[in-house]
C-alpha positions as CSV (number, residue, x, y, z in Angstrom):
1,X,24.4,-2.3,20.0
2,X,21.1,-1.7,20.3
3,X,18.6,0.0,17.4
4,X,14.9,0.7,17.5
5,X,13.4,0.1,14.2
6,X,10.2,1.7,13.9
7,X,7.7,1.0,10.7
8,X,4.2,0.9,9.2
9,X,1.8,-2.2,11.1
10,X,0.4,-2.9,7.7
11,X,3.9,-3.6,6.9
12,X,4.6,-5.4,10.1
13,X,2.1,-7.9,8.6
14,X,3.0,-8.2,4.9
15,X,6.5,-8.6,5.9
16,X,7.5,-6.0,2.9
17,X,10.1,-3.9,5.5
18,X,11.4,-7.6,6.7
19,X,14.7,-7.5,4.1
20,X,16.0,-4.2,6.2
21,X,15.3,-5.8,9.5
22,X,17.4,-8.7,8.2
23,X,20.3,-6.2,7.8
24,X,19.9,-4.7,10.6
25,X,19.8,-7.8,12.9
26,X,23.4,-8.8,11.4
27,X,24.9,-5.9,12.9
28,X,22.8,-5.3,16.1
29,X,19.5,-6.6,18.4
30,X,16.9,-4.9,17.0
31,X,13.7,-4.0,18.8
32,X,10.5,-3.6,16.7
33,X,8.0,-0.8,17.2
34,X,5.2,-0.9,14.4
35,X,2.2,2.1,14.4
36,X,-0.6,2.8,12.2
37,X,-0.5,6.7,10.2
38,X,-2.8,9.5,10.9
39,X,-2.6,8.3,14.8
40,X,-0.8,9.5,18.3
41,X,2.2,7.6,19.2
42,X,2.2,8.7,22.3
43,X,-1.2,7.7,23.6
44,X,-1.1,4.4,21.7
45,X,1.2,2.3,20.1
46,X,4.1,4.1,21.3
47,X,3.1,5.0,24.5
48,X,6.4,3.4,26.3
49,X,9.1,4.3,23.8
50,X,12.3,5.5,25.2
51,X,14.8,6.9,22.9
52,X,17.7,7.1,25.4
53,X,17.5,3.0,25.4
54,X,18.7,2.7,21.8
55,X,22.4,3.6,20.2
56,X,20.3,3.9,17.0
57,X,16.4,4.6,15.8
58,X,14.9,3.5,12.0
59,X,12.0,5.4,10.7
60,X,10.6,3.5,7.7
61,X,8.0,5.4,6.2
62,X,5.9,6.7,9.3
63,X,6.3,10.0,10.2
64,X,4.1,10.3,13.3
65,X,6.9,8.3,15.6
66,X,8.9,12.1,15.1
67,X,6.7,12.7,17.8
68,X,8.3,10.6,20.1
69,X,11.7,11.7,19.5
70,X,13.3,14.9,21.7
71,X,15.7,15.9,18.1
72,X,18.5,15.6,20.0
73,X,19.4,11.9,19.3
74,X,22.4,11.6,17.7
75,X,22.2,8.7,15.2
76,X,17.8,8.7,13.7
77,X,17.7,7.5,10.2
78,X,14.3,7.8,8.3
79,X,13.6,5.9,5.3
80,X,11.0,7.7,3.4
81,X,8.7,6.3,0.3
82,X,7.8,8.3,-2.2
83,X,4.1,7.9,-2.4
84,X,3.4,8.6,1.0
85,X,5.7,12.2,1.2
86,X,5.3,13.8,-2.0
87,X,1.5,14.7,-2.2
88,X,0.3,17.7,-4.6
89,X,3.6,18.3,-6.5
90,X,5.0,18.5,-3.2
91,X,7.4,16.5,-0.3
92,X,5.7,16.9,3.1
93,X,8.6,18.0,4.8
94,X,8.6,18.3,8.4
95,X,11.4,20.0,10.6
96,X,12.2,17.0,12.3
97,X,13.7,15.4,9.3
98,X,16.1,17.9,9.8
99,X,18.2,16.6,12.2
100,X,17.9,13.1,10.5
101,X,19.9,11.2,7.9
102,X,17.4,10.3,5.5
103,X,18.0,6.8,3.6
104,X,16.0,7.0,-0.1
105,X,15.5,3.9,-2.4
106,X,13.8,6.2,-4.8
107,X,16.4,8.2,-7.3
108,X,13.5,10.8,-7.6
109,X,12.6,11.0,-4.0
110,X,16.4,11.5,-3.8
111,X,16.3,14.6,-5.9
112,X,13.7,16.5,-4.1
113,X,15.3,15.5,-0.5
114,X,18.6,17.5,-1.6
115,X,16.3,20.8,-1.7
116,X,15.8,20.4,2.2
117,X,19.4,18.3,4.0
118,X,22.6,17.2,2.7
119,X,22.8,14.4,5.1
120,X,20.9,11.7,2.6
121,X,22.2,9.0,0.5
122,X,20.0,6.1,-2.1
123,X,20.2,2.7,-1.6
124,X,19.5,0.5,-3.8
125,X,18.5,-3.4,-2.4
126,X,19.3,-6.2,-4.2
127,X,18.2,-9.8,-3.0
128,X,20.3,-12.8,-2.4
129,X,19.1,-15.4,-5.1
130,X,20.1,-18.5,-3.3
131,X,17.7,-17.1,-0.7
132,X,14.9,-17.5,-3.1
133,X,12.8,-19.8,-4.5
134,X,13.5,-20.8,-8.1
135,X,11.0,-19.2,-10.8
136,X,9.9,-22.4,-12.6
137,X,6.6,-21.2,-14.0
138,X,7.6,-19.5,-17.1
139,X,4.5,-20.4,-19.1
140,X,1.9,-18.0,-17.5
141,X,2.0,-14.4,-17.2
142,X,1.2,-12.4,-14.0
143,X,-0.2,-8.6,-14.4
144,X,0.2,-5.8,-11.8
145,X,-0.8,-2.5,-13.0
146,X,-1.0,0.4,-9.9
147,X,-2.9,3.3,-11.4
148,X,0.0,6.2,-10.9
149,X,-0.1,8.5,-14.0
150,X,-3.1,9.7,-15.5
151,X,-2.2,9.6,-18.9
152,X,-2.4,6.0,-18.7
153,X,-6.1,4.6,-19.3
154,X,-8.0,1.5,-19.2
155,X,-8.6,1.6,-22.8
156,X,-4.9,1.6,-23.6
157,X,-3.9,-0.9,-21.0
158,X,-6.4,-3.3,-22.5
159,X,-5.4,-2.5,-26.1
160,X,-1.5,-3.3,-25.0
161,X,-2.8,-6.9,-23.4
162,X,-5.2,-8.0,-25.8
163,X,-4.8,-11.5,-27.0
164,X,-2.5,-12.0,-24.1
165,X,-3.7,-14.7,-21.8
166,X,-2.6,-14.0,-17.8
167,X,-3.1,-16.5,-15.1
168,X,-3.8,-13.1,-13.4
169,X,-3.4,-9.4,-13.3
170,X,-3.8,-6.9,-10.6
171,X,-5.0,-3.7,-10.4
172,X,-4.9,-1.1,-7.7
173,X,-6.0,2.5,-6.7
174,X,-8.8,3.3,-10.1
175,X,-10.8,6.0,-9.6
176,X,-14.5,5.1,-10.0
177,X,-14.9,6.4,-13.9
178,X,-11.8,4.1,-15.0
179,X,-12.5,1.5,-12.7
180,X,-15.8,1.0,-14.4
181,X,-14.6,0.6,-17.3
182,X,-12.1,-1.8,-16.0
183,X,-15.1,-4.2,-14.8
184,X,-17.1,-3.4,-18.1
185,X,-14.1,-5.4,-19.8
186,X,-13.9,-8.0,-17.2
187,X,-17.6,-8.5,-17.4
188,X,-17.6,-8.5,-21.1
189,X,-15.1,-11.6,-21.1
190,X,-16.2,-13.2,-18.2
191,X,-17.6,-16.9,-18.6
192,X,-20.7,-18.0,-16.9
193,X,-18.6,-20.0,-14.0
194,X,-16.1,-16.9,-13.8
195,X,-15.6,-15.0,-10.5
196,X,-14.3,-11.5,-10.0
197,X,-12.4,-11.0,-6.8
198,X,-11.8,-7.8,-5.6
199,X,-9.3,-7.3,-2.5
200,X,-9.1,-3.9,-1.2
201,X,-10.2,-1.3,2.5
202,X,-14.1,-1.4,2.7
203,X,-15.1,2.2,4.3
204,X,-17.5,1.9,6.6
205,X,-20.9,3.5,5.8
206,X,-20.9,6.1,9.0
207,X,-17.7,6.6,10.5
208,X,-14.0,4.9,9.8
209,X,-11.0,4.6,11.2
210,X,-8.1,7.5,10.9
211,X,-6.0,5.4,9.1
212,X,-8.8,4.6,6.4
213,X,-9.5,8.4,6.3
214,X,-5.8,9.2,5.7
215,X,-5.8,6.6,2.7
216,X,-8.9,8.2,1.3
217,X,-7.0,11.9,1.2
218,X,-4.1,10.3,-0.2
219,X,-5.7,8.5,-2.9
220,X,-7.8,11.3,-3.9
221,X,-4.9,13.5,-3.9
222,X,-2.2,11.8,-5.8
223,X,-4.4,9.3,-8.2
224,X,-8.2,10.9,-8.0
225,X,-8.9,7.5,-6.1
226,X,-10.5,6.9,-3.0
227,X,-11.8,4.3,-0.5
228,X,-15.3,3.0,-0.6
229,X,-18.0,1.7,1.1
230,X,-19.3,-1.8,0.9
231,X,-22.3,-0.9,-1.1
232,X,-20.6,1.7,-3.2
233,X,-18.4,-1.5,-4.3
234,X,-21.0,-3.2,-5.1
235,X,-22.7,-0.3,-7.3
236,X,-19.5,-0.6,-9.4
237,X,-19.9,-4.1,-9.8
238,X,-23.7,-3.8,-10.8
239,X,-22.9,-0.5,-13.6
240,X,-20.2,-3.5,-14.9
241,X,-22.9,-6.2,-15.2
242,X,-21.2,-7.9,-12.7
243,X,-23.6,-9.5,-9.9
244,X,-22.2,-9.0,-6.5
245,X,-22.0,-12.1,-4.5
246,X,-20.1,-12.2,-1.0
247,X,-17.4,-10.2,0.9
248,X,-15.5,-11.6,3.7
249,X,-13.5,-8.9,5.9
250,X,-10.0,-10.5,6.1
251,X,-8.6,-8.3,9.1
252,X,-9.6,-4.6,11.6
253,X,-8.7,-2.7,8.8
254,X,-11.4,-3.5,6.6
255,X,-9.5,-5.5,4.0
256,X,-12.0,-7.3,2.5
257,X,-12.3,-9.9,-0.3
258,X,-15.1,-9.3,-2.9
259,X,-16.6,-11.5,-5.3
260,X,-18.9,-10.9,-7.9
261,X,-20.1,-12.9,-11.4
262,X,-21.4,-12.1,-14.8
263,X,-24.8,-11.1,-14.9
264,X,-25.8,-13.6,-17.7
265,X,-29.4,-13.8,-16.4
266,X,-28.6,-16.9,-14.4
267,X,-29.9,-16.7,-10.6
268,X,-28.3,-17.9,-8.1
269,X,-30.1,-21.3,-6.1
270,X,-31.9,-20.1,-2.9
271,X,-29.6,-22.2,-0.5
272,X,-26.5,-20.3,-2.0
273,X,-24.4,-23.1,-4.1
């Protein structure tokens, strides 16, 4: 048996996607097909797909390879996430989907897919643990906070963690007004040697790539966030009294790490240590 699994190239390289793979590669070989969103299958990435090859085809979470599919093979399973279907109140249906059998890990994703097909079910993954490291650290604490409900503001999250020492905490997708005050509390207890990193898509300052522009719509839309340019970052770091210092591009897509310091009046040596 052969199935074509076809997924998001930013999860190609994170390896997120790589548990259903697994799963898939116990049952059958499994040919990989990875493109980015907001482009044309058919005159890139998948510009030699062939569905008739393959007993079975896996959509995870990228719509665009519907264009390379007739509807009329029998056995296409997409796997949908929630944050990059349901925009404006809404799940971005398309008529393709409806000769699918759509696979949901998202209860509420679920809910909304009954309104359009029967042919769904959820999943819900659970991980081998002998396949896992042991957790050994349990003396620090490690922060992720992904700005998803408005309701929810800097203020409060600081007032919830404060006293509480983490090794590190994350934050993601801030519009500018919160993520200022996000780096006003970061500079404020900040330490001389301290560094700010900040890992995240640099815009360019003319132009960008489709899949940068397609992040920018989607973060405006669903979190009042957007991408930025290089010098926009650094005008957030400056209104924080944070002093910008370098930013290293990490791959094409403009991931880029960041770093800044308090602005404590020191000056930093003219040969750059």
């Amino acid at each position: 048996m052969r199935i074509a699994y076809i997924g998001h190239a930013y999860h190609e390289k994170t390896g997120s996607t790589r548990f259903l793979i697994d799963l898939l590669e116990q049952h059958a070989t499994v040919e990989r097909w990875s493109g980015e969103p907001g482009t044309d299958p058919k005159r890139g990435w998948g510009a030699t797909f062939d569905e008739t090859r393959y007993d079975a085809i896996v959509v995870f979470q990228l719509p665009e390879a519907f264009d390379l599919l007739s509807g009329r093979h029998p056995n296409v399973v997409f796997v949908p996430m929630y944050d990059a279907i349901f925009w404006g109140g809404n799940l971005q249906w398309r008529r393709a989907f409806n000769t699918t059998k759509i696979a949901c890990f998202s209860w509420a994703l679920s809910r909304n897919v009954a309104r359009h097909t029967q042919t769904y079910a959820n999943f819900q993954y659970l991980p081998d643990p002998d396949r896992c490291a042991p957790v050994e650290d349990f003396a620090t604490l490690r922060g992720l906070l992904w700005y998803r409900k408005r309701e929810i503001s800097p203020a409060l999250v600081f007032d919830l963690c404060q006293g509480t020492a983490f090794e590190r905490f994350v934050l993601h997708d801030w519009p500018d007004p919160r993520a200022a005050q996000i780096l006003q509390r970061v500079a404020a207890a900040a330490s001389p040697a301290s560094r700010v990193l900040v890992i995240e898509n640099v815009r360019p300052a003319a132009g960008t790539s489709l899949l940068l522009a397609y992040l920018d719509v989607q973060m405006l839309a669903a979190w009042e966030g957007r991408e930025r340019t290089l010098d926009e970052y650094r005008a957030l770091f400056r209104g924080a009294g944070l002093t910008p210092l370098d930013a290293r591009a990490v791959d094409r897509r403009g991931l880029t790490v960041m770093s800044s310091r308090h602005d404590n009046g020191c000056r930093q040596p003219a040969d750059g240590r």
